[in-house]
C-alpha positions in Angstrom: 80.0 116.2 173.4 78.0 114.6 171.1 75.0 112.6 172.2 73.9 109.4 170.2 70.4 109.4 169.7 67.9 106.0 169.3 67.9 106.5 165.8 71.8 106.4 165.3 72.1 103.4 167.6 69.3 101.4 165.7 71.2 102.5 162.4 74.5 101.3 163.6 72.8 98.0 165.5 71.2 97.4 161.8 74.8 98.4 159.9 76.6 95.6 162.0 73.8 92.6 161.7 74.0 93.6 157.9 77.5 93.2 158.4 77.3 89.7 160.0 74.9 88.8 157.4 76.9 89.6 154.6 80.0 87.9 156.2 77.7 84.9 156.8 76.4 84.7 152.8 80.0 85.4 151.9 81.4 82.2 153.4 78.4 80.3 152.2 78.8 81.4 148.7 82.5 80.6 149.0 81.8 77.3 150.3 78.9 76.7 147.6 81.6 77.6 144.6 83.6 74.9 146.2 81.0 72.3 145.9 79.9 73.9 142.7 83.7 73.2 141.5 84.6 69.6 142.8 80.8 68.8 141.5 81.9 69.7 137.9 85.0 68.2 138.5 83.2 64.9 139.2 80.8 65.2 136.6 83.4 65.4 134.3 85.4 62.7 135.4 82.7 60.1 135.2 81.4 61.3 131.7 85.4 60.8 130.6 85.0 57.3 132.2 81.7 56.6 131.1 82.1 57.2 127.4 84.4 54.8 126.6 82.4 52.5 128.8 79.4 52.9 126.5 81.4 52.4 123.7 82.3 48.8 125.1 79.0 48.2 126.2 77.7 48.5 122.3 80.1 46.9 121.0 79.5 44.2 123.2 76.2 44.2 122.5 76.8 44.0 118.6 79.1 41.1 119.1 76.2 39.2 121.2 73.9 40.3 118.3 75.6 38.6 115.6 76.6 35.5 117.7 72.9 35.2 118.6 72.1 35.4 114.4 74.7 32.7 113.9 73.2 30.5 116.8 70.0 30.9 114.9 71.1 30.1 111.4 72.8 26.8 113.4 69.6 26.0 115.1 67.8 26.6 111.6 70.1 23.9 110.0 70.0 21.3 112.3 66.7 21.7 112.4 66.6 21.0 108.8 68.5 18.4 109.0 67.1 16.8 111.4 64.0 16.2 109.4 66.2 15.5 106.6 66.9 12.2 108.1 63.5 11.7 109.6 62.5 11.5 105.8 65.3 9.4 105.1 64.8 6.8 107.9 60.8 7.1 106.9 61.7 6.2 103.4 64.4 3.6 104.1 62.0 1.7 106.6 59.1 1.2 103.8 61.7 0.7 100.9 63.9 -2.0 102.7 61.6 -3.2 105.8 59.0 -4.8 104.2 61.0 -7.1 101.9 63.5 -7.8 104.4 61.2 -8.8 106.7 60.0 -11.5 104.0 63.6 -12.3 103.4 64.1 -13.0 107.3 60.9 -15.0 107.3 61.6 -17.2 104.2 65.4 -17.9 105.4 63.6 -19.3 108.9 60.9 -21.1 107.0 64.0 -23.1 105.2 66.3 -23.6 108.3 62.8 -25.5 110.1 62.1 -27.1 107.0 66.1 -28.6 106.5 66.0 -29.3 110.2 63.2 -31.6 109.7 59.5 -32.2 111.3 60.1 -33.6 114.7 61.9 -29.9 115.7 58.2 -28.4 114.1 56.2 -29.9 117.0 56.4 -28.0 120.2 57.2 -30.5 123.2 54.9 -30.7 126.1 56.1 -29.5 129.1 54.3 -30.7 132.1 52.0 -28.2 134.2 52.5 -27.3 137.4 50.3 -26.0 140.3 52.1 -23.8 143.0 51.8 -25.1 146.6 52.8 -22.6 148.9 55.1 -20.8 146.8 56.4 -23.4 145.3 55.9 -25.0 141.4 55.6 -28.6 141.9 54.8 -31.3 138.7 51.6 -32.3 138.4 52.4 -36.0 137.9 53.7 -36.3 140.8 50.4 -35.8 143.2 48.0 -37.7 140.8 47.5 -41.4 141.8 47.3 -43.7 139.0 
């Protein structure tokens, strides 16, 4: 019979934990291609979805660009237009105000004058002092 030595059962002790080990990185390196596999899968996926989103995204972007230059070209317009009829009002005001202002006041100075004098005198009204609140004639407390 054979005898088994220290040596040969260290070697075969270190054959089997090699063994193990190797099993061990085996399923880990099986397990890791998986991963490895649905990551590139994934990957892939959202760049096939993602592209065409980009390509929406610019040309939304491009349409919101030339909106915003047409917005700007209105506001431009207006703007000029605005002071367009500033000017205008400005001009119409000292062309027509002044002499229809004179117009106005020569038109009122003939309606008093056909009217006749007496309406040209302003009638007295009577003065009042306020007694508690109230407005009471004045001729009415003096004695005469």
């Amino acid at each position: 019979m054979h005898t088994v030595s220290g040596g040969e059962v260290a070697g075969i002790l270190v054959a089997v934990f090699w063994a193990i080990l190797v099993s061990f990185l085996a399923v880990a390196l099986a397990r890791l291609a998986q991963t490895l596999k649905a990551t590139t899968k994934l990957v892939a996926d959202v760049t096939d979805q993602a592209v065409p989103l980009l390509a929406e995204a610019s040309t939304a972007v491009r349409s919101a660009q030339t909106q915003i230059e047409r917005v700007d070209a209105i506001a431009s317009d207006v703007q000029e237009v605005t002071s367009n009829a500033s000017a205008l009002s400005t001009t119409v005001a000292s062309t027509f105000g002044g002499p229809l202002v004179k117009v106005a006041a020569f038109g009122y100075g003939v309606r008093r004058a056909i009217s006749g004098r007496k309406d040209d005198v302003p009638a007295k009204t009577p003065r009042r002092t306020v007694i508690v609140g109230r407005a009471v004639s004045r001729g009415r407390w003096k004695k005469d």
